[in-house]
C-alpha positions in Angstrom: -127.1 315.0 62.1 -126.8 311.3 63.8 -124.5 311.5 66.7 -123.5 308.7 69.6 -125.8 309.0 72.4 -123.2 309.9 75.2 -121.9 312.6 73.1 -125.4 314.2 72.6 -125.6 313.9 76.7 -121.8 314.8 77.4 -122.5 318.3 75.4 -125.7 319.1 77.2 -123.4 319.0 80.8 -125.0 315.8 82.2 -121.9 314.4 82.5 -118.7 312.8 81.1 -118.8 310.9 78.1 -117.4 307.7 80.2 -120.6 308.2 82.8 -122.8 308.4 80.1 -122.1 305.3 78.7 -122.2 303.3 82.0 -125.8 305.0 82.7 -126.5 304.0 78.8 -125.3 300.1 80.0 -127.1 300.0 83.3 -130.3 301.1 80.7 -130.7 304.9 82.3 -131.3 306.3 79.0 -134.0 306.4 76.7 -134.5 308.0 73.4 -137.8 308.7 72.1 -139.2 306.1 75.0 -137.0 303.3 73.7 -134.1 301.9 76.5 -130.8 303.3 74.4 -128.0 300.9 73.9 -124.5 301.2 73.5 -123.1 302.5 70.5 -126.2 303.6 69.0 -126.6 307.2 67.3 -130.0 310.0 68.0 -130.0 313.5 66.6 -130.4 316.4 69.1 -133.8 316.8 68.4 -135.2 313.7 69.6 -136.7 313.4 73.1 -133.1 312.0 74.9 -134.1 311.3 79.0 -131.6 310.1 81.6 -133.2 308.8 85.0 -136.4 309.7 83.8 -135.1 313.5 83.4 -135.6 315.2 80.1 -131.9 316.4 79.3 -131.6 320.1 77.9 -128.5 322.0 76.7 -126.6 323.9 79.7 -124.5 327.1 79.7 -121.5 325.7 80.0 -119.2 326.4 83.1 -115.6 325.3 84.4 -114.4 326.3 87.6 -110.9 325.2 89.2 -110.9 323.8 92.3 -108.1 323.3 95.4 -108.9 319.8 97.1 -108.3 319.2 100.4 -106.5 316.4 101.9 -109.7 313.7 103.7 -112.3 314.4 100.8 -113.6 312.1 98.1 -113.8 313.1 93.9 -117.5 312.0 93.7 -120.6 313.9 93.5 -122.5 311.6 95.9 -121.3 310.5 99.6 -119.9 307.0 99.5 -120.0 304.5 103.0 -120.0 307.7 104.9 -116.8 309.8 103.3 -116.9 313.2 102.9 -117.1 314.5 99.1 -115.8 317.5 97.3 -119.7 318.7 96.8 -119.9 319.1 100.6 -118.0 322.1 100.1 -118.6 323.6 96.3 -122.0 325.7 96.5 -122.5 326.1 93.3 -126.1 326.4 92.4 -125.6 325.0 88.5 -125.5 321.2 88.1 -121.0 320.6 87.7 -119.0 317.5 88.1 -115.5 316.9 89.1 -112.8 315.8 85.7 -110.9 312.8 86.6 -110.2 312.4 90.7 -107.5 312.6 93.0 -107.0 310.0 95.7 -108.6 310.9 99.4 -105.3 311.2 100.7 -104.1 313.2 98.1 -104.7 317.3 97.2 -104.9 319.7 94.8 -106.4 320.9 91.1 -109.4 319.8 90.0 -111.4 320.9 87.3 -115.0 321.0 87.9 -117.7 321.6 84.8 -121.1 320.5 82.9 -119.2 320.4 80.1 -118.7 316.4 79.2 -116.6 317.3 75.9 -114.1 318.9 78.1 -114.2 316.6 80.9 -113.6 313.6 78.8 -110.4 315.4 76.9 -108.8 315.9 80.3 -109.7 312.2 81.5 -109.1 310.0 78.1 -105.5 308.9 78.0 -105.4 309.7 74.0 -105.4 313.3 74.3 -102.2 313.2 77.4 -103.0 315.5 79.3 -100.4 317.0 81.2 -100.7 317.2 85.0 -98.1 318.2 87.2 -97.9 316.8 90.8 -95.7 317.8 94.5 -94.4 314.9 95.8 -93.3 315.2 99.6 -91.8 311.6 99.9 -90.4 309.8 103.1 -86.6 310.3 102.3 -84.0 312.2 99.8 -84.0 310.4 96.7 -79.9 309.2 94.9 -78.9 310.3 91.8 -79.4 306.8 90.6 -82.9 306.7 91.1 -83.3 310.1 89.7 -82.0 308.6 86.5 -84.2 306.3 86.3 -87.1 308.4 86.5 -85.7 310.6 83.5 -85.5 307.6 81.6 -88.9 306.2 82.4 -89.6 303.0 83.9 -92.3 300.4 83.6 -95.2 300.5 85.8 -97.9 297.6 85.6 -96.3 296.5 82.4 -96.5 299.9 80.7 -93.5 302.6 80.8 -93.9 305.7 82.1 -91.6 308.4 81.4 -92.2 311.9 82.8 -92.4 315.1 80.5 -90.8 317.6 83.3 -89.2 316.1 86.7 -87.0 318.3 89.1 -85.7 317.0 92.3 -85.0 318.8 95.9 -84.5 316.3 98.8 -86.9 314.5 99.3 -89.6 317.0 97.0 -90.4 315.8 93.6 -92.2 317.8 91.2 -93.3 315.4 88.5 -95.2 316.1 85.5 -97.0 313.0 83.2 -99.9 312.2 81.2 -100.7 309.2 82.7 -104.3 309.0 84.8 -104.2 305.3 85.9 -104.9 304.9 89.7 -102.5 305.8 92.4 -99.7 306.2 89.5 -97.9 308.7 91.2 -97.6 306.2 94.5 -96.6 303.6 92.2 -94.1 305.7 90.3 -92.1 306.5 93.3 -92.7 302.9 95.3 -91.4 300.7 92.6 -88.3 302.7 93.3 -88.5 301.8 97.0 -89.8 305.5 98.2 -93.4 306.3 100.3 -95.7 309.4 99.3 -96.0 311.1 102.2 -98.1 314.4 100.2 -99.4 314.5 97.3 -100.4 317.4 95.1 -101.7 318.2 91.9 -100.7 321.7 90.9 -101.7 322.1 87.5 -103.5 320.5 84.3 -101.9 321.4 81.0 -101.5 325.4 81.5 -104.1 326.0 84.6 -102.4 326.3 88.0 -103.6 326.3 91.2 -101.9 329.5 92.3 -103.9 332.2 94.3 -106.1 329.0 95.5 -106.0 327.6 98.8 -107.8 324.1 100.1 -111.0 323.9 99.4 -111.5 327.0 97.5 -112.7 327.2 94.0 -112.4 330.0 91.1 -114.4 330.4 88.1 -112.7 330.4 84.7 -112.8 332.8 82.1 -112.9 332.1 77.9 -108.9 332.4 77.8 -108.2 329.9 80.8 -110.8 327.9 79.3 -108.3 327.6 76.1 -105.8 327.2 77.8 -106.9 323.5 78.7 -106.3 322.7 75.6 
């Protein structure tokens, strides 16, 4: 059976299906010692390398992870910045789903399992990901109304699935993964993020976890992603 590249490298737990077409682009994969290009289809059998690395099929893992506040969502140090992998010592080959800003905290799913990784990231399959928003002052009812009914951020409306309001704590839940969105949200209504944290993704909470610890998940929490 012919199957798109990235998908072939997504399910052996290289990585996401995104990443694996931008190594396909950058010519990082070769099937069968040809350079791969984009939108082309190999079967599982042929001889698929990326970097120069023969890729084989993984046991696949997902663990959830509490982020700490000063860390980056990358695998690989950037200008100096702490990452996430500074702290997860986990011997098998994972990678963080989708990010969170450095300022910012909380759930993160971390797998070698790209089919996974690129349901919680692709905006088609909304993902649901509840956020704590500590913000500089109490927000009015008016604003609050606003929010219920959605407003348009960067041209595009966003209205939340869940919102409750306490003072000046927000807990917000969207779909929406563009960058800094939950900033956004709150400073096109004239409020600052002062804390920011991501509590859950669809059913998986990060109860019982504190900063910078990780738990591995079992078959029924894995479901429960999806």
């Amino acid at each position: 059976m012919m199957e798109r590249i990235q998908k072939i490298i997504a399910q052996a737990g290289i990585c996401s299906r995104r990443k694996a077409e931008e190594l396909i682009k950058k010519g990082k994969v070769k099937v069968n010692g040809r350079t791969a290009k984009i939108g082309e289809k190999a079967k599982k059998t042929d001889k698929i390398t990326v970097n120069g690395k023969l890729i084989k099929a993984q046991e696949k893992r997902y663990y959830k992870f509490y982020k700490p506040r000063g860390y980056v969502t990358t695998t690989k140090e950037q200008h100096g910045m702490k990452t996430i992998m500074n702290i997860i010592k986990i011997k098998q080959r994972i990678f963080p789903t989708g990010r969170l800003d450095k300022d910012a905290e909380g759930l993160i799913i971390l797998t070698n399992d790209g089919e996974i990784a690129n349901k919680i990231m692709h905006p088609r399959y909304e993902t649901k990901k509840e956020y704590v928003v500590y913000l500089n002052k109490k927000i009015n009812k008016k604003d609050i109304e606003k929010l219920k009914k959605g407003l348009y951020v960067e041209r595009r409306k966003i209205k939340p699935h869940q919102i409750s309001i306490k003072g000046e704590k927000a807990t917000i839940t969207i779909h929406e993964g563009r960058k800094h969105i939950v900033k956004k949200i709150f400073k096109k209504l004239g409020y600052k993020v002062e804390r920011l944290i991501r509590t859950k993704i669809n059913k998986i909470s990060i109860n019982g976890l504190k900063p910078g610890q990780y738990k591995k998940l079992h078959k029924k929490e894995v479901k429960q992603l999806f």
